[in-house]
N, C-alpha and C positions, 0 to 999 in steps of 0.2 A: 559532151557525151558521157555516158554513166553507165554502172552495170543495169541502172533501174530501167535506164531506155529501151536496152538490148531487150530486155526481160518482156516488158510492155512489147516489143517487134517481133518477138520469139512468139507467143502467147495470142497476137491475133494472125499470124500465120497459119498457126494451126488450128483454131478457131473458125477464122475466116469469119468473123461474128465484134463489135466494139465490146456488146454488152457484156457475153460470156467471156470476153478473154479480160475485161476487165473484174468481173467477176471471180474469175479464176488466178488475177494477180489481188485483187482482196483492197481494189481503188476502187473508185467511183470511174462512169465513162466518160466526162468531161475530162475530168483527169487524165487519163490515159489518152484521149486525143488530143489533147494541147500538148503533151510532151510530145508525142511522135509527131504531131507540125513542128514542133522546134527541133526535132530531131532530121525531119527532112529538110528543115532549112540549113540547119548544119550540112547536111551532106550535100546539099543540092539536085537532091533526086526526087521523084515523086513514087512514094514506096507501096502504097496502095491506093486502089482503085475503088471508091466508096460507091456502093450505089445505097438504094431506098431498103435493101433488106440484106443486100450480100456485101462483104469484101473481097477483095481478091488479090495477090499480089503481084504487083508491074514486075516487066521483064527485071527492072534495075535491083528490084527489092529480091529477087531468087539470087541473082549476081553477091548480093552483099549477105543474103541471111546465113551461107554457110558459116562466114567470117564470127560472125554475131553467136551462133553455135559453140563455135568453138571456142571463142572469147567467155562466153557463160561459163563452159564448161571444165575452161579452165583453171578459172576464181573458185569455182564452186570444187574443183578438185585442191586448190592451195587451203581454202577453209577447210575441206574436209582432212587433211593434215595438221595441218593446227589443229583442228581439235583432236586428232589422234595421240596427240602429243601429249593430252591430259587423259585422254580414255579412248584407245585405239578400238575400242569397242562400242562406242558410241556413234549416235546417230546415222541418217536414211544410207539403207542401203537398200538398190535397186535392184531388184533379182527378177532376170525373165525366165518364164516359161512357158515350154510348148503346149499345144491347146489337149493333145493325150496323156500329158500326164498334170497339168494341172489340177482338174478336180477332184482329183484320188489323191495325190499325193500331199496339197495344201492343208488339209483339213487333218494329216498324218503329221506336220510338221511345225504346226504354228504354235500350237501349244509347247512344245518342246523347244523354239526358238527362244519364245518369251519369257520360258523360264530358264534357259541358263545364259540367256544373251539382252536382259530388261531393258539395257540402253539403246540399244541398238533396234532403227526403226526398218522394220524390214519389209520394202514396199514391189510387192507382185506387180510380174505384168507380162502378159498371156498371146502370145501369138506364133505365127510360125518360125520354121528359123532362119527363113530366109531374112524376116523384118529383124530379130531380135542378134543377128549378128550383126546389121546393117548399126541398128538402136546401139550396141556394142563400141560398135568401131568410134558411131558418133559420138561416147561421153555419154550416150543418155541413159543406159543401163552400165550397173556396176560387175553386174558378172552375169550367165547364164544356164539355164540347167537346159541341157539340149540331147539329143537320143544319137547322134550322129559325129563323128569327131572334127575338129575345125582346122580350116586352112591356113596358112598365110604366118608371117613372121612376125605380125602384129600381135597372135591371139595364142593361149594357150590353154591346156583343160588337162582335167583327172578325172578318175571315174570315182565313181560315188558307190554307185551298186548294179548288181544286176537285178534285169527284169523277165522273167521268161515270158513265152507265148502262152496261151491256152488256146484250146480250140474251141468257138462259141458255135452252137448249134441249136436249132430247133428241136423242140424235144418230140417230133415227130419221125427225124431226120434218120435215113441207116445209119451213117457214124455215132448215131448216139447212143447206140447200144453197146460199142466198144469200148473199152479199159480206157484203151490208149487209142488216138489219132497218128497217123503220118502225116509231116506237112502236105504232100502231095496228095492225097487222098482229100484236101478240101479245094483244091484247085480249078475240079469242073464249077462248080458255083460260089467260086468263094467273093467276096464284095468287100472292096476297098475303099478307102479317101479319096478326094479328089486331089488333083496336082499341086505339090507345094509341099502338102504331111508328109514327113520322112517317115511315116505309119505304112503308109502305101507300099512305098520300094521295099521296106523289109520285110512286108506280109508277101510282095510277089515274089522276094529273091526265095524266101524259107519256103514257099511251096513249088516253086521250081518255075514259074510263069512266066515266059517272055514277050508271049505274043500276045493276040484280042482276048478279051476277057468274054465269057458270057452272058456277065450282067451287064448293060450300060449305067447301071446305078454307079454316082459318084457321091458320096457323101459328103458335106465339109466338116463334120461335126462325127466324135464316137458314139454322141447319145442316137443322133439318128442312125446311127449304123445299128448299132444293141437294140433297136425298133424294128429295123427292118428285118433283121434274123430273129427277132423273136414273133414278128406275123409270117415268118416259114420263106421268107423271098430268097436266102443263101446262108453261105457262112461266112466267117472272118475268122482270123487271127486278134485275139485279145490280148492286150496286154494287162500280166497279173494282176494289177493295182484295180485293175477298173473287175474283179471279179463279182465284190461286191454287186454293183450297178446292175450286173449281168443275171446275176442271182434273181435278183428282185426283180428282175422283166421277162423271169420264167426260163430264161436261156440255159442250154444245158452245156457246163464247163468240162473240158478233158485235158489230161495233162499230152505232151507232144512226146511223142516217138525221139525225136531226134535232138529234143530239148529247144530248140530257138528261140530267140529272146533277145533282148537289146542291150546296150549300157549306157544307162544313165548317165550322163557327164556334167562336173561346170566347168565352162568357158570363162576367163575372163583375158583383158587386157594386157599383152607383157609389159607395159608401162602402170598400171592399177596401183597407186602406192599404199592401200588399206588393205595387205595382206594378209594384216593376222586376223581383220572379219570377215576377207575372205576366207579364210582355213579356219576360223570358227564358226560359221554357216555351214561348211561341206561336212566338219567334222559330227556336228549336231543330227545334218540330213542321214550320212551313211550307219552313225550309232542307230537313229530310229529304224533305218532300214536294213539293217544287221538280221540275217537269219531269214528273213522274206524269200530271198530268190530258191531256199532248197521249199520253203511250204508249196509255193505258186507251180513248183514246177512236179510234183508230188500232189496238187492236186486237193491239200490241206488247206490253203487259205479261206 
């Protein structure tokens, strides 16, 4: 057994596919199934369940792929030390983020990565945070930027920056006429995410809402929400960054009465041994985003 086998049993697990997981390890797919038979011969298990266009993996191969995870993640965390040791600033670093602030923020940050951190490969990846603390814990992301503070004695975080609310409105709407919004005064119609966005709970905590909402609209996505308030269906709670977006879909932005906003964080591992590209990522993100949270909440962005 090899780190190459693990890698080949990591790869069609999450595939569920020979061709794309062999694809994705950069073999050919005869190759990758002749190792993984000799790989189950070795262990004496039968690890996948082949049919005519799917895989799937036997109870035996869920029992052992944690092991295989972690064994990868391991190597790949000692190599990643080693090479620290010639350039602690070098090479992939896994950085997740949540689906609200990814597409504002990324396109704010990658330029200013690449230029004062060139070695260093720094590889996005975008979901909620219930997946990317899990992704965390496992080895598979190297740190996190998450809107919410993290549990557990495992994990630790700093904030980066703040973000305020905006109030996003139909430019039909009565509060659109006002300076300024109270969070509660978007409460009767306001429209959130659906379950999982830490977007959600803190548009309902800042306008005061415990109970049923008005709308049954549940978004998974902000771009669909910034749609829906801009053909007049409610309001939302915006977060600054996505002003822009909001702009261009005709939405009318107000800064908040009572300021609400979130903090930005990363998370990463208390075990993580590449701390100085962790603290030279965070450092990079919060210089860019230096000065934003008095524009966004003023109304200036």
């Amino acid at each position: 057994m090899n780190l190459r086998d693990l890698r080949y049993l990591l790869a069609v697990a999450e595939h569920e596919h020979f061709g794309r997981a062999a694809e994705a390890c950069g073999v050919s797919q005869p190759t990758l199934s002749v190792q993984l038979r000799k790989l189950e011969e070795l262990l004496g298990v039968t690890l996948f369940e082949r049919g005519s266009k799917t895989v799937a993996a036997t109870a035996a191969c869920k029992l052992l792929i944690g092991h295989a995870r972690v064994a990868v993640a391991e190597v790949d965390a000692m190599l990643a030390v080693a090479r620290s040791l010639h350039d602690p600033l070098a090479g992939r670093f896994r950085l997740g983020i949540i689906p609200t602030l990814a597409p504002y923020l990324l396109p704010l940050i990658f330029a200013p990565l690449r230029e004062a951190l060139p070695a260093l490969e720094v590889e996005p990846w975008e979901d909620q945070t219930s997946v990317l603390l899990k992704r965390l814990r496992a080895h598979e992301l190297d740190a996190a930027l998450l809107a919410t503070e993290v549990d557990g004695p495992d994990l630790a975080s700093k904030p980066l920056f703040a973000e305020p609310f905006l109030a996003a409105l139909p430019p039909e709407h009565p509060l659109a006429e006002r300076a300024v919004v109270a969070e509660a005064d978007l409460a009767p119609d306001i429209l959130v995410l659906a379950e999982g966005h830490c977007l959600r709970d803190q548009a309902l905590e800042a306008c005061g809402r415990s109970g049923a909402l008005g709308s049954t609209l549940r978004a998974a996505s902000l771009s669909t929400l910034l749609n829906m308030v801009a053909a007049g269906y409610g309001t939302t709670l915006l977060p600054g960054l996505a002003a822009g977006a909001a702009q261009d879909a005709g939405i009318v932005l107000r800064p908040l009465a009572a300021q609400a906003g979130r903090t930005v964080r990363v998370a990463w591992r208390v075990s993580f041994p590449r701390r100085a590209a962790l603290d030279a990522v965070g450092e990079v993100i919060a210089a860019r985003l230096r000065g934003f949270a008095e524009g966004a909440a003023a109304g200036t962005i």
